[in-house]
C-alpha positions as CSV (number, residue, x, y, z in Angstrom):
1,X,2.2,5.3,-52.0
2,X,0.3,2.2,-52.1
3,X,3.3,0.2,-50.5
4,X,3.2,3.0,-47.4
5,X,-0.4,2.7,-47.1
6,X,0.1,-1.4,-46.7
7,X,2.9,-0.7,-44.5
8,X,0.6,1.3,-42.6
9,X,-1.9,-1.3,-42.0
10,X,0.5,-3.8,-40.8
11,X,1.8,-1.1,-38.2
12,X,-1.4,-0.6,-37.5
13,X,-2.8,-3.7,-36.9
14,X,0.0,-5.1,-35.2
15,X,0.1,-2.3,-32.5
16,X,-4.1,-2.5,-32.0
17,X,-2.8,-6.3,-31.4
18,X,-0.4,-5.8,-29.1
19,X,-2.8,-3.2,-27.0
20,X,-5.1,-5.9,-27.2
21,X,-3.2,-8.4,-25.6
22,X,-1.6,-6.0,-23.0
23,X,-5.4,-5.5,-22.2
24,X,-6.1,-8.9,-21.9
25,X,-2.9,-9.2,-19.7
26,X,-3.9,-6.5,-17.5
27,X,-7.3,-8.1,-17.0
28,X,-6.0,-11.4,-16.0
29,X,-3.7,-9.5,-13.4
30,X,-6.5,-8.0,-12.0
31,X,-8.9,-10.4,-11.8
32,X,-8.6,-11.1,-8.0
33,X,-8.0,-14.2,-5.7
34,X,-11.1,-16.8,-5.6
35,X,-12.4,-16.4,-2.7
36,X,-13.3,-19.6,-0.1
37,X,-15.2,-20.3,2.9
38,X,-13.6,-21.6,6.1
39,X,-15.2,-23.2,9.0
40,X,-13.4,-22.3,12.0
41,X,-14.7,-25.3,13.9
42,X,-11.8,-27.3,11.9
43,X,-9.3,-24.7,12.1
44,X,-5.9,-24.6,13.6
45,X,-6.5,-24.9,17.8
46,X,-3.7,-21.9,18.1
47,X,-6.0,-19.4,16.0
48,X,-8.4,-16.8,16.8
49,X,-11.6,-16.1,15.3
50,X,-12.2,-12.5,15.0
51,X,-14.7,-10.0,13.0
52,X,-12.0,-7.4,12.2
53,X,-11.6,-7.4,8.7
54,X,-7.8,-7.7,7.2
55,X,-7.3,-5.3,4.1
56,X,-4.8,-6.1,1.9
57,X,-2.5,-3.8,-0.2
58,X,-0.4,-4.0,-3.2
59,X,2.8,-1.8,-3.8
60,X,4.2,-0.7,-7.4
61,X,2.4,-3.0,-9.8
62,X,1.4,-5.3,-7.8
63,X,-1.8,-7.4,-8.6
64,X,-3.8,-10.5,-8.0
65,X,-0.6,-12.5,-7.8
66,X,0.6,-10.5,-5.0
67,X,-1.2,-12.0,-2.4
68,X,-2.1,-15.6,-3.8
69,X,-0.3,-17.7,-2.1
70,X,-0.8,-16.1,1.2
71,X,-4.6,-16.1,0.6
72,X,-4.4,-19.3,-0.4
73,X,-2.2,-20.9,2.1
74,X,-5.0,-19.4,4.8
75,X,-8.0,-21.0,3.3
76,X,-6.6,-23.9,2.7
77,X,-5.5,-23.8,7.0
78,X,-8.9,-22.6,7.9
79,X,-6.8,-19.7,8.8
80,X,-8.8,-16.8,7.4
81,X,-10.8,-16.2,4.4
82,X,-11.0,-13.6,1.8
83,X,-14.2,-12.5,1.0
84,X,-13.9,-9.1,-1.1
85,X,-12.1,-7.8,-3.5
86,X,-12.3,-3.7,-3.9
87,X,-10.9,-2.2,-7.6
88,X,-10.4,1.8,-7.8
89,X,-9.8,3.3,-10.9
90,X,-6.9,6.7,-11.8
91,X,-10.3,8.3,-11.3
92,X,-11.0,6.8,-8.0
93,X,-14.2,5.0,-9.4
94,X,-15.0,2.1,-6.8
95,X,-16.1,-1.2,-8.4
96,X,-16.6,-4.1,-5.5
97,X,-16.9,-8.0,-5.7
98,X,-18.0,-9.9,-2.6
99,X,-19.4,-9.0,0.7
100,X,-18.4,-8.3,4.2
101,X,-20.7,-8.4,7.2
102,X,-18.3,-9.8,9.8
103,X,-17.1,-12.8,8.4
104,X,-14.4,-14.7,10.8
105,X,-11.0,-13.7,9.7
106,X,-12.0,-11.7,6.6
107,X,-9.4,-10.6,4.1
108,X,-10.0,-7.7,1.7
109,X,-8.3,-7.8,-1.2
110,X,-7.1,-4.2,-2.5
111,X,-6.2,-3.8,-6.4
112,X,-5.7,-0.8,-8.7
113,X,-6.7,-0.5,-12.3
114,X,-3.6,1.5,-12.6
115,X,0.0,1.1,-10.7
116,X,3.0,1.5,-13.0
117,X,3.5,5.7,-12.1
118,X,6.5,7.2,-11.3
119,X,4.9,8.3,-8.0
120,X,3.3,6.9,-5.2
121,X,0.8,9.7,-5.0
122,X,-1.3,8.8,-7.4
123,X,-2.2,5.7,-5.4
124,X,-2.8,8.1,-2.3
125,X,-6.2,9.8,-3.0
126,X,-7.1,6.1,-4.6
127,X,-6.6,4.3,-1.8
128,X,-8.2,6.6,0.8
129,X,-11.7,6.7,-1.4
130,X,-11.0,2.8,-0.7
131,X,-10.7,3.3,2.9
132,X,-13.8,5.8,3.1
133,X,-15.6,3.9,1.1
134,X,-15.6,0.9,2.9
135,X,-15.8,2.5,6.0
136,X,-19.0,4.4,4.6
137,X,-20.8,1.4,2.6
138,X,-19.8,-1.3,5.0
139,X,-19.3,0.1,8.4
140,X,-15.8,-1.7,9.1
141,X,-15.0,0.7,11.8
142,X,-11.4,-1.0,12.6
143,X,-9.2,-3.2,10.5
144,X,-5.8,-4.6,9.9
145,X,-3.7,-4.2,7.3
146,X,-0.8,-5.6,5.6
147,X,0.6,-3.6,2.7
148,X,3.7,-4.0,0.6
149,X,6.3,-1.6,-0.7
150,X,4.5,1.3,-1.9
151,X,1.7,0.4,-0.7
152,X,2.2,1.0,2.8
153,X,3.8,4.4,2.1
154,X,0.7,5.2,0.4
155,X,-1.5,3.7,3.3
156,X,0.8,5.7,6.2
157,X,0.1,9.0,3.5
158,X,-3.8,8.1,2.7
159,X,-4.4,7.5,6.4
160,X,-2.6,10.4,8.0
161,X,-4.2,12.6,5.3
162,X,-7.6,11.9,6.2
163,X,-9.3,13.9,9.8
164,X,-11.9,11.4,8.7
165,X,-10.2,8.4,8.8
166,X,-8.5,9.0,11.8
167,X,-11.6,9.6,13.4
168,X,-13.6,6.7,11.9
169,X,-11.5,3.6,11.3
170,X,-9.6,2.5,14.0
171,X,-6.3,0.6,13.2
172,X,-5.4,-2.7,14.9
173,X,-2.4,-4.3,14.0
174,X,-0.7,-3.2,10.7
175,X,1.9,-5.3,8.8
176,X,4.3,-3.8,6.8
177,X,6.5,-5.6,3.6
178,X,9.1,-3.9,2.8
179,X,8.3,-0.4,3.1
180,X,9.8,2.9,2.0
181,X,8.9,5.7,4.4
182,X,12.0,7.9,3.5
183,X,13.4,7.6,0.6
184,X,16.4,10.1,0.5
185,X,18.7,8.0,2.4
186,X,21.5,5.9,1.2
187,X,21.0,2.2,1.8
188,X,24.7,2.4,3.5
189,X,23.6,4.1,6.3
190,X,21.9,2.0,9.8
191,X,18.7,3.5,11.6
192,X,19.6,6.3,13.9
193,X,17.0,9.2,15.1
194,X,19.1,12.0,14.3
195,X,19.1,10.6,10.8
196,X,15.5,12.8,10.9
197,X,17.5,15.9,10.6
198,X,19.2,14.6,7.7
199,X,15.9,13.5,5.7
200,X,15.7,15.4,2.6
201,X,12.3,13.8,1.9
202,X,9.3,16.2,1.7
203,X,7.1,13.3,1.9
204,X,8.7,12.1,5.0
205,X,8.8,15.1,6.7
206,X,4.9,15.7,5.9
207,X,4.3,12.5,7.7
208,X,5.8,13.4,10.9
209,X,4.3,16.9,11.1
210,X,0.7,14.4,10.6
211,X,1.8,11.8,13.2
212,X,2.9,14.8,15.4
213,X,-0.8,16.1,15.2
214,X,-2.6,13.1,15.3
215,X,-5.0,12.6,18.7
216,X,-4.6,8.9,19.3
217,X,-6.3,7.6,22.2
218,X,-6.2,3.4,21.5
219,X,-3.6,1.0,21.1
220,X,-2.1,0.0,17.9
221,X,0.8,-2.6,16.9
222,X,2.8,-2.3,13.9
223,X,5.1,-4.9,12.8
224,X,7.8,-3.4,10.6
225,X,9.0,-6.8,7.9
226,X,12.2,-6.4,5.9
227,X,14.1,-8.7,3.9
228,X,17.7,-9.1,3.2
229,X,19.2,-10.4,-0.1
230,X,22.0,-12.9,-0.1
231,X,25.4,-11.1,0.6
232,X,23.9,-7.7,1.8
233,X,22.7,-6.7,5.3
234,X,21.4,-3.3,4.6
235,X,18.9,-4.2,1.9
236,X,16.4,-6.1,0.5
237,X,17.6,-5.3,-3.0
238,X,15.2,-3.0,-3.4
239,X,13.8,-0.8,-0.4
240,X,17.0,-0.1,2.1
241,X,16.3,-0.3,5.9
242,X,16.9,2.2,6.6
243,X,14.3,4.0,4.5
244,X,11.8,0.9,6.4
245,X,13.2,2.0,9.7
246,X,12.6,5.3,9.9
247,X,9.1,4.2,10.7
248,X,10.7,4.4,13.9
249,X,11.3,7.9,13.8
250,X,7.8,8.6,12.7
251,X,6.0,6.9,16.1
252,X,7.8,8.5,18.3
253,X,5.4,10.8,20.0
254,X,2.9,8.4,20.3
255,X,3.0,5.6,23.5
256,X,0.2,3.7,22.5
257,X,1.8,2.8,19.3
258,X,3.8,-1.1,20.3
259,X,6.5,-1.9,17.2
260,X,8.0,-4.6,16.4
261,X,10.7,-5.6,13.7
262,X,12.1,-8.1,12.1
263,X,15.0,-8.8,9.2
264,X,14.7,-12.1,7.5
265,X,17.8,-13.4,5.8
266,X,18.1,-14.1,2.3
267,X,14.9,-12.9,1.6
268,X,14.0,-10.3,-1.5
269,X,11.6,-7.5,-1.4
270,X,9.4,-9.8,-3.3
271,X,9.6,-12.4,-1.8
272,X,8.4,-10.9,1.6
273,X,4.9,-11.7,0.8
274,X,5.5,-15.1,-0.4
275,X,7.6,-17.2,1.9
276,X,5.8,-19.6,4.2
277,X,8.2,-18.3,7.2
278,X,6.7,-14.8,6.5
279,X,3.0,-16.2,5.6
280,X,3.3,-18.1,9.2
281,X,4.5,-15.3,11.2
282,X,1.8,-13.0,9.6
283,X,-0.7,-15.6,10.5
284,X,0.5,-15.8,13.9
285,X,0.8,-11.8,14.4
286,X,-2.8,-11.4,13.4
287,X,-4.7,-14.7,14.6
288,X,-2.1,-16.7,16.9
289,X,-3.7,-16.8,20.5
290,X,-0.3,-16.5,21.7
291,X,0.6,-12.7,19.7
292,X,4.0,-12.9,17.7
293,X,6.6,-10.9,19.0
């Protein structure tokens, strides 16, 4: 009995440690990009200087690394500068570092405590307490966005779910990594419209029923990202197109909507928000004077 209760301990003890040091882990992930000041006098001639914020959004498990090196590479250009970072709990408690009162170029940095479900839902309802709360607490009436993976599919479903957001934040131009917007179809199959009828995604078809209903009256460009890993043309080796594409499908009623898409070789779904090709072509999308195409 005395051997069990020592074996106990020891089990004990060593999972407490392990907790601990997942905690720890979880902490550092999630401890947000340093943030830096740029002065647009020394900036890149072939940049604009703008007051719309840019927010930034993470997809499954994503964290402070997911965005580093493009934060970095734009302060370190004068490009743009991240000056907030916004945490939402599971519980959708809002905890903010950093400020935003029009700053030139401003990045927002989006992270959740909590990422790993087996759902994007979850994220949903987070994200648009984000949204609303930014929109509430800081007045950023219009913004830009670039998400990745999940996270755009749960920015297209936190946005499209929201009469309030609609009405209140305008979009500008929204940059998508790598997103999922139907996910029952085989990464075999190309983009084709009558591919809709096929869908067997309830999420999907929700979002087209929103889109269908919602009164837009401004301008909005949406540049559609995908990768494609080495010896495959359909795939990034995680999101098929074809699931990106239908984002197609999903803008069709709406002429003020411009897209624009783009496959980049050899390139993995991570990796879509870390190559300098990408991190150039996102600067130039959102701040060249001469828009990317």
């Amino acid at each position: 009995m005395q051997r069990l209760k020592k074996v106990g301990k020891v089990v004990g003890y060593s999972l407490g440690g392990l907790c601990l040091i997942l905690l720890l882990t979880q902490a550092f992930l999630l401890r947000g990009s340093r943030g830096r000041t740029i002065d647009p006098a020394v900036g890149p001639k072939s940049i604009r200087y703008t007051s719309v914020p840019t927010i930034l959004i993470p997809g499954w498990g994503g964290n402070t690394v997911t965005y580093s090196q493009l934060i970095n590479r734009y302060q370190e250009r004068n490009t743009a500068q991240k000056v907030m970072t916004v945490w939402v709990s599971p519980r959708n408690r809002i905890r903010v570092s950093g400020d935003w009162h029009g700053q030139p170029n401003a990045l927002i940095q989006v992270l959740f405590d909590w990422n790993y479900n087996t759902s994007f839902h979850p994220q949903v309802s987070q994200l648009r307490h984000v949204l609303i709360y930014l929109n509430q607490h800081y007045g950023i009436r219009q913004t830009n966005i670039i998400a990745h993976s999940w996270g755009g599919t749960e920015f297209m479903h936190a946005y499209m779910g929201s009469k309030r957001l609609q009405q209140q934040l305008r979009l500008n131009k929204l940059i998508f990594l790598g997103v999922p917007v139907e996910e029952s179809l085989s990464d075999h199959l190309p983009y084709h419209y009558l591919l809709v009828h096929h869908s067997k995604d309830k999420n999907f078809h929700q979002l087209r029923v929103q889109m269908k209903d919602w009164q837009l009256n401004y301008p909005i460009t949406i540049y559609n990202l995908m990768g494609s890993k080495e010896g495959s043309r359909l795939t990034d080796g995680e999101v098929p197109h074809i699931q990106s594409e239908m984002l197609r499908a999903l803008i069709q009623s709406h002429p003020t909507i411009s897209y624009h898409q783009r496959i980049y070789a050899n390139t993995t779904h991570s990796q879509l928000h870390s190559r300098p090709v990408i991190l150039n072509q996102i600067e130039r999308i959102l701040w060249g004077k001469e828009d990317a195409k």
